[in-house]
C-alpha positions in Angstrom: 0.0 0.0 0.0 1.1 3.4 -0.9 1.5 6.5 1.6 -1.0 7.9 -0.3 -3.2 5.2 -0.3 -3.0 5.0 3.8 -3.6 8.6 3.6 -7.0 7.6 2.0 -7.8 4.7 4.2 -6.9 6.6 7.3 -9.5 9.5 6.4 -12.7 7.2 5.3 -11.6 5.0 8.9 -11.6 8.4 10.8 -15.0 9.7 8.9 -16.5 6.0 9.4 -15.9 6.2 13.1 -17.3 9.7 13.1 -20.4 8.9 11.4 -20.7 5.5 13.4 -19.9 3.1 10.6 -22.1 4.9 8.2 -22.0 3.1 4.8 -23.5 5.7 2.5 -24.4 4.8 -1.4 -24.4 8.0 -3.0 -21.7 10.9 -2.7 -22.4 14.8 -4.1 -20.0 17.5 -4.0 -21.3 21.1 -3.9 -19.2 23.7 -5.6 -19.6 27.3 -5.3 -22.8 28.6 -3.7 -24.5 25.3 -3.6 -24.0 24.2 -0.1 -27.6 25.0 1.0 -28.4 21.4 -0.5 -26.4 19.8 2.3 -29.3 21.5 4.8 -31.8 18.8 3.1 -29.8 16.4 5.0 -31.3 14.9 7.7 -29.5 12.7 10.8 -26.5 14.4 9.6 -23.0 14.3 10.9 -20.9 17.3 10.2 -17.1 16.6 10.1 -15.0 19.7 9.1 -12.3 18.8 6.4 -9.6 20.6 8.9 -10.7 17.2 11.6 -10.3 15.0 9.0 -6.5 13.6 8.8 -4.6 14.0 5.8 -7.7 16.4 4.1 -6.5 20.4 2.7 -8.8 23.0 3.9 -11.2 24.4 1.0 -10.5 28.4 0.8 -12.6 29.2 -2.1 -15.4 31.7 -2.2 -18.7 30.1 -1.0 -17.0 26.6 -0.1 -18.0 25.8 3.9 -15.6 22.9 4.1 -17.4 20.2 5.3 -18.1 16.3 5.4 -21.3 15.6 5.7 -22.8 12.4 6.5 -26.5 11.6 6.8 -30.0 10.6 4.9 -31.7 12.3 1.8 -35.1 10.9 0.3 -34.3 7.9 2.4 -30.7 7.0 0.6 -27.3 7.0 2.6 -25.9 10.2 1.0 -22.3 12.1 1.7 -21.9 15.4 1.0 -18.4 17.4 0.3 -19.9 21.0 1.0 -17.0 22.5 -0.4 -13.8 21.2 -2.7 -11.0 21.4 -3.3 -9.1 23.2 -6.3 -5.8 22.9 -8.1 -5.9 26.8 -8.2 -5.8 26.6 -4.5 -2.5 25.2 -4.3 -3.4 21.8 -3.8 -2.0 19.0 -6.2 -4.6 16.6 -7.9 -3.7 13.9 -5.1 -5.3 16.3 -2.8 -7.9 17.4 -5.1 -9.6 14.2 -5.6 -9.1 13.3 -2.0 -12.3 13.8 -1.3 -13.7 11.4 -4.4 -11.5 8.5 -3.6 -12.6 8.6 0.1 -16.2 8.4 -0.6 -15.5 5.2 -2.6 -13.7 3.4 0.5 -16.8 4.5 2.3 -18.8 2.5 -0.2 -20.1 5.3 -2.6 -21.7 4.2 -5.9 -22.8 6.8 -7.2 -21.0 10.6 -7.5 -23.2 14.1 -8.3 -21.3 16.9 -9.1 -22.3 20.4 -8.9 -20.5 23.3 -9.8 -20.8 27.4 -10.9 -19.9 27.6 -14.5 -19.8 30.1 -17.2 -21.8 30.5 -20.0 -19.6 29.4 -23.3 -22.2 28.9 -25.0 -24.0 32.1 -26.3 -27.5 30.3 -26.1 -27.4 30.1 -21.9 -28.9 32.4 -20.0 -27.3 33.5 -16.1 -29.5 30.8 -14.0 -29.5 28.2 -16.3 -29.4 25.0 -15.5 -27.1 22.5 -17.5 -26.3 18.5 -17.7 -22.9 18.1 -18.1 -22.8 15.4 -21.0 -19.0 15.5 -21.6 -15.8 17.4 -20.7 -13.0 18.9 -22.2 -9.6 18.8 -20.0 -7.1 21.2 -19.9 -6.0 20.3 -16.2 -3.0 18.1 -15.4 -4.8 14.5 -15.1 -4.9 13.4 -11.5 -4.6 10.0 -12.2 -0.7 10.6 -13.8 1.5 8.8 -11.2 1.6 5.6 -10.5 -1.1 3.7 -11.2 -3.6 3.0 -8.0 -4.0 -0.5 -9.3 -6.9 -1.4 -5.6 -9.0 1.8 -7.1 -8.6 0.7 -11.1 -6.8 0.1 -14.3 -3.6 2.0 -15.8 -5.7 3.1 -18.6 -9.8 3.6 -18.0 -11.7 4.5 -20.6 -13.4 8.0 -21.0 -16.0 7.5 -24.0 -19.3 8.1 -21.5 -17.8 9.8 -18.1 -21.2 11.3 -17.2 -23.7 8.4 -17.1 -26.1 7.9 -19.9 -28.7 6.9 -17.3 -28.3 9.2 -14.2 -28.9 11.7 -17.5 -32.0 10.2 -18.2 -33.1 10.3 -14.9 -32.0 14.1 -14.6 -34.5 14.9 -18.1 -37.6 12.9 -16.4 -37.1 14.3 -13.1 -36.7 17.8 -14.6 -40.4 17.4 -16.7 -41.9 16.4 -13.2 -40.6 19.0 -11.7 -41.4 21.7 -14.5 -38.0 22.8 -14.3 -36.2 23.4 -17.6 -32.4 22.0 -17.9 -30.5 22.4 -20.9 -27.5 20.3 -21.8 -23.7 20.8 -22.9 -19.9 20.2 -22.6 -18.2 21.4 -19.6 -14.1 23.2 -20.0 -12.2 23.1 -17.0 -8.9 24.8 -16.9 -6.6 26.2 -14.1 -7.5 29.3 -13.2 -7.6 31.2 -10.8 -8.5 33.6 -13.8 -11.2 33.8 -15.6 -11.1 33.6 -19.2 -9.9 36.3 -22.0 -12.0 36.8 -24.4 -9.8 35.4 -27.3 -9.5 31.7 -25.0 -13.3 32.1 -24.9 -13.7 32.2 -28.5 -11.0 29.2 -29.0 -12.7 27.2 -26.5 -16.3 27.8 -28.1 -14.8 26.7 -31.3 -13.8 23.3 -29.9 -16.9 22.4 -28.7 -17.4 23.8 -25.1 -20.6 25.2 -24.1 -19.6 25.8 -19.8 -16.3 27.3 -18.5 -15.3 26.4 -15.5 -11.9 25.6 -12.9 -13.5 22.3 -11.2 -15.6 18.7 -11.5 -13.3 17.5 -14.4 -10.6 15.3 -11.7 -13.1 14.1 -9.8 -15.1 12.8 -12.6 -12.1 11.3 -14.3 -11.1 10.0 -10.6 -14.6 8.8 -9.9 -14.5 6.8 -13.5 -11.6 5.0 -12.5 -12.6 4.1 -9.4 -16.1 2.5 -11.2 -18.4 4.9 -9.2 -21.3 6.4 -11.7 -21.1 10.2 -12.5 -23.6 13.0 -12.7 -22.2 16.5 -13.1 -24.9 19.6 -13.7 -23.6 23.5 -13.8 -25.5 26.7 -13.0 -24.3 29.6 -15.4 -23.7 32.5 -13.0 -22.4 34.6 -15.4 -22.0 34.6 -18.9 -18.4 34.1 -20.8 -16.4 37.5 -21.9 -15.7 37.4 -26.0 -15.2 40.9 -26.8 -12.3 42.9 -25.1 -14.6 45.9 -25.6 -17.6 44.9 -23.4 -17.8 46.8 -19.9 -19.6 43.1 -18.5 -16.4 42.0 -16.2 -16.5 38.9 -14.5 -16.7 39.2 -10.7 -16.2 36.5 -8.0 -19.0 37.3 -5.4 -21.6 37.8 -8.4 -20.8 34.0 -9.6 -21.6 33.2 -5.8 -25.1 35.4 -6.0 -26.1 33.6 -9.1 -25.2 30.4 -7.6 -27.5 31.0 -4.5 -30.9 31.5 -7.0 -30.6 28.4 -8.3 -29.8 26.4 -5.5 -33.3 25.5 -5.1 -34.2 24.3 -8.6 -30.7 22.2 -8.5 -31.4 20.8 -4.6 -35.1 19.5 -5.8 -33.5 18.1 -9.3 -31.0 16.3 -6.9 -33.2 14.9 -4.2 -35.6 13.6 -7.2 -32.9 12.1 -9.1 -31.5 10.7 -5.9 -35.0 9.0 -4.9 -35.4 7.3 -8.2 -32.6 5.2 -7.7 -31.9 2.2 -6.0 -29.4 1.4 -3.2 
């Protein structure tokens, strides 16, 4: 076993005898202004990343950096109110931390939330978007040596985000009368957001969201086996002319965020009830 690997094991042993031995099926990970989902949680226990050994401490805008363990629509659900970012500092051990320690826990099944901007010029600030595919251009977390008791050397990427949990997402959304639109998610470095010549190159190749997140723990979550769902809000809409006076702004991504919270929450807890532990 690696030292990373007892890193891992010694964070979902310390969370496990936190939470009592709680074996939860499903894992979500809120991302900026989205933690007011983990509130739906009920029996919860509340473990702040900086208690749990070997875990960074989220300092991004909106991110409350905590574990949370508990029940939603009567499933076994953790929640990561809060992640953690390569801008930050952290390497992308540390950035899918989180990820790899919900599947020693016995997670199945990994929703991903996350504020993005609006690439594509059809979306709207407030939309809500499945994530169908990405586009990477962070380093890959799984470069390294190759965590052969989490999965293979080489695990294929052809349907990341799962054809069914997507399904799921577009019935729950009709039932709901909530409209969802769907689209390729960018994720690059940042901490910057993007000039409008990268926003015009990144159009072109096929990106409709713009974002700095969700992309390593999706491609950590795949080769680990656990089943992905990723959806962005657009809080703000991407910059392509140098002449507009529209600037991007951290704390307005973060007001956005918190109007659609509600619309994303009751999409979750639908999606979440319709499926089987």
């Amino acid at each position: 076993m690696s030292d990373y690997e007892k890193i891992l094991k010694t964070a979902a042993d310390y969370i496990s005898g936190r939470s009592g031995g709680f074996t939860p099926s499903f894992g979500i990970v809120l991302g900026s202004g989205l933690g007011s989902l983990a509130d739906h949680i009920e029996q919860s226990v509340v473990i702040p990343y900086s208690e749990i050994p070997g875990f960074p401490v989220s300092t991004a805008i909106g991110h409350k950096g905590n574990f949370i363990c508990g029940i939603l629509e009567g499933r076994r659900v953790v929640a990561m109110q809060g992640r953690f970012h390569y801008y930050e500092g952290n390497d992308m051990q540390r950035v899918v931390i989180g990820v790899r320690t919900m599947k020693l826990l016995g997670v199945k099944y990994l929703f991903l939330s996350n504020a993005a901007g609006g690439c594509n010029p059809a979306y709207n600030v407030g939309d809500l978007v499945v994530i169908t595919d990405h586009i990477n251009l962070m380093p890959n977390p799984l470069v390294g040596p190759n965590l052969d008791s989490f999965g293979e050397r080489f695990p294929d990427m052809t349907c990341v985000y799962d054809k069914g949990l997507r399904e799921l997402a577009a019935e729950s959304a009709k039932e709901l009368g909530i409209p969802v639109k769907s689209g390729v998610y960018l994720a690059s470095t940042g901490p910057t957001y993007e000039t409008p010549a990268e926003v015009r190159f990144y159009r072109s190749i096929g990106a409709d969201l713009l974002g700095m997140s969700t992309v390593p723990e999706a491609v950590a979550a795949r080769h680990c086996g656990l089943k992905v769902f990723g959806m962005s809000v657009v809080t703000n809409k991407s910059n392509d002319s140098s002449e507009s006076r529209v600037l991007n702004d951290g704390q307005d991504v973060i007001r956005m965020a918190d109007r659609a919270t509600a619309d994303m929450t009751a999409l979750f807890r639908r999606i979440i009830s319709k499926i089987e532990e």
